[in-house]
C-alpha positions in Angstrom: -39.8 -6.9 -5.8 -42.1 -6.9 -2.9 -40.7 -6.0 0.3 -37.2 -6.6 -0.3 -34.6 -8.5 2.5 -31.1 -8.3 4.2 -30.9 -11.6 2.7 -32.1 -10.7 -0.8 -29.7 -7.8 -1.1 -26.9 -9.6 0.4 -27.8 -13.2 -2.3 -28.2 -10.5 -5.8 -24.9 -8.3 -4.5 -22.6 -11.8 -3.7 -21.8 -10.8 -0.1 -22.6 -12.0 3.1 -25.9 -10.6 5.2 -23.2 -9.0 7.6 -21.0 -7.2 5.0 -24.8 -5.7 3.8 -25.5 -4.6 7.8 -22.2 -3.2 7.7 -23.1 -1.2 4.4 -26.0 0.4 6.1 -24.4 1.0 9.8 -21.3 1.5 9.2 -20.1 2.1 5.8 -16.7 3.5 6.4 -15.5 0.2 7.1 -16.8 -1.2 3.8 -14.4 -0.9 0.3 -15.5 1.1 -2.2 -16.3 -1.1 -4.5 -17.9 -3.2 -2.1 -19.9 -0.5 -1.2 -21.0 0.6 -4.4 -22.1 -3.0 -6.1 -24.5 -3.5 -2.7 -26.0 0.8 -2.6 -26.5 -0.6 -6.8 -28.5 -3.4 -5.3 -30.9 -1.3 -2.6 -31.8 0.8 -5.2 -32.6 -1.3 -8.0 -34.6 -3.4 -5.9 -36.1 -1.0 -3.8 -34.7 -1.8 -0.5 -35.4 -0.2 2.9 -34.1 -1.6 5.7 -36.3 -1.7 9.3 -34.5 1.5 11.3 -36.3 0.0 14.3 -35.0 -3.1 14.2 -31.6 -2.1 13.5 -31.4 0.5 16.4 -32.6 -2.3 18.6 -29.6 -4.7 17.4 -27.7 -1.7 18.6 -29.2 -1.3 21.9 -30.2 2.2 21.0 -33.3 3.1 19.6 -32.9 6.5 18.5 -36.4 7.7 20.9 -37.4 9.8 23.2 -41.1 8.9 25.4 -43.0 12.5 25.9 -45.9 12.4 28.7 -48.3 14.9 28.6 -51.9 15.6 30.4 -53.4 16.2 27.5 -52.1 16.3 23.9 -55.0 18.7 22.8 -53.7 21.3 24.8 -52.0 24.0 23.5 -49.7 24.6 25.9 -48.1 21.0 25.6 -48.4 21.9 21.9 -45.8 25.0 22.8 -43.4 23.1 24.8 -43.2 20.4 22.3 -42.4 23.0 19.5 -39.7 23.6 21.8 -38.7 19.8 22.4 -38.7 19.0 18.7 -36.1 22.0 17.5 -34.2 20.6 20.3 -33.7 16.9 19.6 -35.7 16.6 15.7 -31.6 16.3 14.2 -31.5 13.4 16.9 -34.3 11.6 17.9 -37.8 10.6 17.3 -40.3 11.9 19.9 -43.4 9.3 21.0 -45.8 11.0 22.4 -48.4 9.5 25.0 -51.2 11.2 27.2 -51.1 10.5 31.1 -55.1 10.9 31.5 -56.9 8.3 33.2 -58.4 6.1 30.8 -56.2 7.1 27.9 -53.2 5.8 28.2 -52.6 2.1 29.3 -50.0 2.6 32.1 -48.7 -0.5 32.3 -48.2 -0.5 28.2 -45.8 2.6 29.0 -44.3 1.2 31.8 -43.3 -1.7 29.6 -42.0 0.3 26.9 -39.2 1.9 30.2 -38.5 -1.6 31.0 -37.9 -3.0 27.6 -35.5 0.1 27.3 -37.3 0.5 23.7 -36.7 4.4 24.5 -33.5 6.5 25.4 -35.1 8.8 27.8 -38.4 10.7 28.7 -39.5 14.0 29.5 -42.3 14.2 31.5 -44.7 17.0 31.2 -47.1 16.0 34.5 -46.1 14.4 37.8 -49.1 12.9 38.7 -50.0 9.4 40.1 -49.5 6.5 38.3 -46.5 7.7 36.4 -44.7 9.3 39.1 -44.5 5.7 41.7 -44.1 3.4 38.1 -40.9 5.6 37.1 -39.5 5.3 40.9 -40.0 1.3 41.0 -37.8 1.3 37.1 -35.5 3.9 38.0 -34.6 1.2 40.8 -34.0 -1.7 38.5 -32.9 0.0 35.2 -31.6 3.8 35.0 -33.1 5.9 32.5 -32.6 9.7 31.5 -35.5 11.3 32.9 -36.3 15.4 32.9 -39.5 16.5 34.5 -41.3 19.4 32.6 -43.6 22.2 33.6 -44.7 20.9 36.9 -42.4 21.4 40.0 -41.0 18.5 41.7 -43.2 16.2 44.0 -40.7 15.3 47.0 -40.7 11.4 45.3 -39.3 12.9 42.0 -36.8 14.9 43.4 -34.2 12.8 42.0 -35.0 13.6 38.5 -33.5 17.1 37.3 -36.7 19.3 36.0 -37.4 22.8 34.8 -40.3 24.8 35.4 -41.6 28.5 36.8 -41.8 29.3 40.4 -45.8 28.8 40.5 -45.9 30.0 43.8 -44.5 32.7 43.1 -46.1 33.5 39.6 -49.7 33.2 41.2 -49.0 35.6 44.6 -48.1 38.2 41.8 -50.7 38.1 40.1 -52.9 38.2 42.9 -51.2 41.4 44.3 -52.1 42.7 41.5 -56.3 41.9 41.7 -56.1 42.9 45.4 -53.7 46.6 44.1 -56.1 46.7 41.4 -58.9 47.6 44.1 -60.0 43.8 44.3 -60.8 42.5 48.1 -63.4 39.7 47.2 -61.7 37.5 45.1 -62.2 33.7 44.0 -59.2 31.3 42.6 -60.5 28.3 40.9 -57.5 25.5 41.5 -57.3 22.1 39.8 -57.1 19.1 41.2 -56.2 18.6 44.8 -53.5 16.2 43.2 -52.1 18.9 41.0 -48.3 19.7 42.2 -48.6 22.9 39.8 -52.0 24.3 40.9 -51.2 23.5 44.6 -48.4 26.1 44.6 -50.7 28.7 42.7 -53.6 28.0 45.3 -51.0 28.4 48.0 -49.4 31.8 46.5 -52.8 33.4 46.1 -53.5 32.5 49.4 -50.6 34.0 51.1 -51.0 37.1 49.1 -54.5 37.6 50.6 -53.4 37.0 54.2 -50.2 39.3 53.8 -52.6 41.9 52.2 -55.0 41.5 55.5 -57.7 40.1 53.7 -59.5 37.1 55.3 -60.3 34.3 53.0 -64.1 33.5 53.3 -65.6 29.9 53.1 -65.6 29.4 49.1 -63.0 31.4 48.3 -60.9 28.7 47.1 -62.9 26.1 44.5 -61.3 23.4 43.2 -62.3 21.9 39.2 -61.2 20.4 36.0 -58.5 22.0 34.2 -60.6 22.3 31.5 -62.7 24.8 29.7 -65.9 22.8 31.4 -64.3 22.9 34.6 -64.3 27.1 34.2 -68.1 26.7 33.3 -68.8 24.9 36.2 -66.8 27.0 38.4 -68.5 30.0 37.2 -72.0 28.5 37.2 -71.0 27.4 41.1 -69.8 31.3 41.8 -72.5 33.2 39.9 -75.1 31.4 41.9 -74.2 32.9 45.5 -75.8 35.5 47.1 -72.4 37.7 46.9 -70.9 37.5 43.6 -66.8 38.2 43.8 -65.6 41.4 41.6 -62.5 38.9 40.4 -62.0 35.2 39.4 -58.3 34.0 39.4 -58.2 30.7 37.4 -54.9 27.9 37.5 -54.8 28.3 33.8 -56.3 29.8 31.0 -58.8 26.9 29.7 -60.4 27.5 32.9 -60.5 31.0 32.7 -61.9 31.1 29.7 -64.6 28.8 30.4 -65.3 31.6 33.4 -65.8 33.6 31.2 -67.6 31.9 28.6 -70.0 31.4 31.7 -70.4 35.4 32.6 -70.6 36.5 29.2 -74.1 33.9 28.2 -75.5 35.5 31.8 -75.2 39.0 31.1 -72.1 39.6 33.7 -69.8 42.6 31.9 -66.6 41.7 31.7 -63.9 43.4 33.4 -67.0 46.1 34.8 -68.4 43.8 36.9 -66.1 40.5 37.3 -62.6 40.8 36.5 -61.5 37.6 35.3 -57.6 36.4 35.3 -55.7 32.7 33.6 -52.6 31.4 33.8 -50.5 30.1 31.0 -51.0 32.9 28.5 -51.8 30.3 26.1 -52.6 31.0 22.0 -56.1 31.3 22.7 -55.6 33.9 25.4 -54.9 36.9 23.4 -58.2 36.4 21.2 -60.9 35.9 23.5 -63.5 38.4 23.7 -62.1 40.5 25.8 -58.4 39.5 25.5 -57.6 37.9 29.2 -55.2 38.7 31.4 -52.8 36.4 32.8 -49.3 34.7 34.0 -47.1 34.5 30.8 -45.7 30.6 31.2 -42.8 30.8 29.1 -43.6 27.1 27.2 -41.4 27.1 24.5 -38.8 27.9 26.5 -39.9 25.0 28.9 -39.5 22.3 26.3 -36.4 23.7 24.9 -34.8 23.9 28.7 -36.2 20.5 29.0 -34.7 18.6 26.3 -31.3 20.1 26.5 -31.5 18.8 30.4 -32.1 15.6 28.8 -29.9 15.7 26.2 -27.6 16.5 29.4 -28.6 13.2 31.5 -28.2 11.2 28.2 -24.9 12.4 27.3 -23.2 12.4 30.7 -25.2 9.6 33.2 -23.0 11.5 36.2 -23.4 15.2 35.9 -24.2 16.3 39.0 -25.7 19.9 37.5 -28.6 21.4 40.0 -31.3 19.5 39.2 -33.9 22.2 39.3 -34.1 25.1 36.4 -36.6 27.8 37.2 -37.6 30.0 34.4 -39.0 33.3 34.7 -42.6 34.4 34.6 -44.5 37.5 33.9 -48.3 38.9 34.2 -49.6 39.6 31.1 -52.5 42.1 31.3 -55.4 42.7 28.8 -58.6 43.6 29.1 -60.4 40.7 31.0 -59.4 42.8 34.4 -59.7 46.3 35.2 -59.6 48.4 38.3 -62.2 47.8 41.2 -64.6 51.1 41.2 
């Protein structure tokens, strides 16, 4: 039989469509025999019943909505490892990407409204996503966690765990400037980035508490991409006084640095120390290994989905809404001392 029914299996088994829906949802409350004649059925015939339409009957769908930048990106790739072992034995995950131009915003926005999914995790705060999920969370409340960005002050509702970037990117620089380094550059993201605002902000307190003025160009802002570190570098490499370190807001950038500096001759840590941020898979095997902030990502999504798990489970906890996970610098041999 082609695509099998409800009906079908309730007409050959001689009960009613209900009795067959009670088989499938609940089948404790079925007789044995009952039971048995109508499992007989399904399987002769094949039968498999529309999950997704029975979860909706049930006004509970059984998913979870992840938002990421960038689903290519192997640090989302991490954190969902560490969302999956989490809720895989509950849920199914969708995923969507929040990049302009990918992602229809209004198509997810309906999907909140619909409440086709039991709660999201969302891996970036930036505009659209973060004013559309205010304006639901008004009409309809919905678990929400925010991961790996901090907080912007209209999310602050929303519980969220993530590293103290601020904090993670003064260390590091403290340890360029230690290291002998004076002149140093930090390629940011986005002036819209929550995340790489507080690195850009850390590095530039450490330079100011180490007495070290920053010059005109010594903050550069880019793509968090690997072409974003290419132009960054080709941008730096062209002045008249070349830094001795690079500090990048993550490690694609970095390593597009330093891409960059290897194709134009520039030794790598002798004459430009270059640092990421992440300590991403790709880290550890470029050529020379980079240095860099350790962002504990499996740990992120694992954090994040129990905190979901959490809001889903008890709507009134009133747990501190902010989890922040430790960091640590990771050095290799993209940096050396200044001689």
């Amino acid at each position: 039989m082609t695509n099998p029914t409800i009906v079908e299996v309730a007409k050959l088994s001689g009960v009613s469509i209900t009795t067959v829906s009670r088989c499938l949802n609940a089948p404790e409350k079925v007789g044995k025999k009952t039971l048995a004649k109508v499992r007989r059925v399904i399987e002769e015939i094949n039968f498999s019943p529309n999950m997704l339409a029975q979860s909706f009957r049930r006004g509970k769908t059984n998913i979870i909505l992840v938002v990421v930048h960038e689903i290519g990106n192997p640090l989302f790739a991490e954190i969902l490892e560490g969302i999956r072992g989490v809720l895989d034995s509950r849920y199914s995950i969708v995923l969507t990407e929040s990049r302009p131009g990918v992602t229809d915003t209004n198509s997810f926005i309906d999907m909140l409204v619909a409440k086709q999914v039991e709660g999201v995790i969302l891996l970036c705060s930036t505009l659209p996503f973060s004013k559309k999920l205010i304006e639901v969370n008004k009409s309809k409340t919905l678990p929400i966690v925010i991961g790996l960005e901090p907080i912007s002050d209209d999310l602050r509702q929303f519980p969220s765990v993530h590293i103290n970037n601020y904090q993670a990117a003064h260390d590091a620089t403290q340890y360029l400037i230690t290291s002998g380094h004076s002149d140093i550059v930090f390629v940011s993201g986005p002036k819209h980035s929550y995340a790489t605002k507080d690195r850009e902000v850390g590095f530039s307190d450490a330079m100011q508490a180490a007495g070290l003025k920053l010059e005109e160009g010594a903050i550069l802002h880019s793509d968090l991409t690997s072409n974003g570190g290419v132009n960054a570098g080709m941008e730096i490499c062209a002045r008249t006084n070349m830094p001795t370190a690079i500090f990048c807001a993550n490690d694609d950038m970095a390593l597009g640095v330093l891409s960059f500096a290897t194709r134009r001759g520039i030794k790598v840590p002798e004459d430009l120390s270059i640092m990421g941020f992440d300590d991403t898979r790709y880290a550890a095997i470029a050529n020379p290994p980079l240095s860099t902030v350790l962002q504990p990502a499996r740990d992120v999504g694992i954090s994040a989905a129990k905190r979901l798990l959490r809001a889903i489970d008890s709507p009134d906890d009133s747990a501190v809404k902010a989890e922040i996970l430790p960091h640590r610098l990771v050095i290799r041999n993209s940096t050396a001392p200044r001689r």
